[in-house]
N, C-alpha and C positions, 0 to 999 in steps of 0.2 A: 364380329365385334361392333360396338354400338360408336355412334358419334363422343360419347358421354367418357370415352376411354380418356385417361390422365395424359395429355403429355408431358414425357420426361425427358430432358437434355441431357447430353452430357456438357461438362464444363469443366477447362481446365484446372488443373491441380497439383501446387508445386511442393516437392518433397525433396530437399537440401539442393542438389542440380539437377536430379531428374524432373519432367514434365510428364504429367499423365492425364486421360480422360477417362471419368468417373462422373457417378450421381449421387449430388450432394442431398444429405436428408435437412427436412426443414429446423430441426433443432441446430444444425450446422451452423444453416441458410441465415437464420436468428441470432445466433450468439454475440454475446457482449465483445466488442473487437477486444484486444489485447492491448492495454495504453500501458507503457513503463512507469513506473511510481517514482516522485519527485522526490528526491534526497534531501531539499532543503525544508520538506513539510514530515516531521518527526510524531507517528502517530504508536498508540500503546497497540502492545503485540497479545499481551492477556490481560483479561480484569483483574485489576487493584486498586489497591488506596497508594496516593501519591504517600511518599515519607519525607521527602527532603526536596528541596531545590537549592540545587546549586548553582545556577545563573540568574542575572536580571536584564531584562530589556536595556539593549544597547552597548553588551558585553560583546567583545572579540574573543568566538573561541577556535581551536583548530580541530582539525580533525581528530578524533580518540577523546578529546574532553570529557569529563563524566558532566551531565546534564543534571538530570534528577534520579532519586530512586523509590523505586514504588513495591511494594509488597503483593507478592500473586502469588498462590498456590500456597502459602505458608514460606516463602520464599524473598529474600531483598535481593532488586534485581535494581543494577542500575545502568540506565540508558546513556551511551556513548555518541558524541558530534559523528555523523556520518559524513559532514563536510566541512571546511575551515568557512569564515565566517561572520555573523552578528546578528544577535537575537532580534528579531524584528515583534514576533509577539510570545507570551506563554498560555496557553488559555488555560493552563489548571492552577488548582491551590494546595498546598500541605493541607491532609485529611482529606481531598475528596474522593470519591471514588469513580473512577474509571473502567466504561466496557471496553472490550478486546475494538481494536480501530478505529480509536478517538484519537482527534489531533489533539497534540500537549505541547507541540508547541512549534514554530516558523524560524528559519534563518535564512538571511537574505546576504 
């Protein structure tokens, strides 16, 4: 074998409480970590047109509140407060239209 051979490690690797030693491939090595998605930044889940708003900046709402509703698929769908609250921005309008994971709007 040549000087030119790869070396490869192994490096530990945690599955629920087991521990094991494995070799991780570089798409692994790469990947985007995993960051939890913030509740109070409310983004469209498919493309639509906004139809309605029903809050305004500096509104108190609670949790289940209907927010806005937007039309996707042929379908009025309307987005519910994932958290209690107060609108801090909206950044869409009645009529616009919206790609799938665009922010619509902040609560602080």
């Amino acid at each position: 074998m040549s000087d030119d051979k790869i070396k490869m490690e192994f490096e530990d690797f945690a599955v629920e409480s087991m521990k094991y030693k494995t070799l991780l491939t570089d798409k692994f090595k790469n990947r985007v970590a995993y960051k939890p998605s913030n509740p109070n930044l409310v983004y469209s889940v498919l493309p639509g047109t906004i139809l309605d708003i029903m809050i305004k900046e500096g509104d108190h709402i609670a949790k289940g509140d209907a927010l806005l509703s937007y039309e996707a698929m042929k379908m009025h769908n309307i987005m519910l407060s994932p958290v209690n609250g107060k609108i801090k921005n909206i950044h869409v309008k009645i009529g616009e239209k919206v790609a799938k994971k665009v922010l619509l709007l902040e609560i602080e």
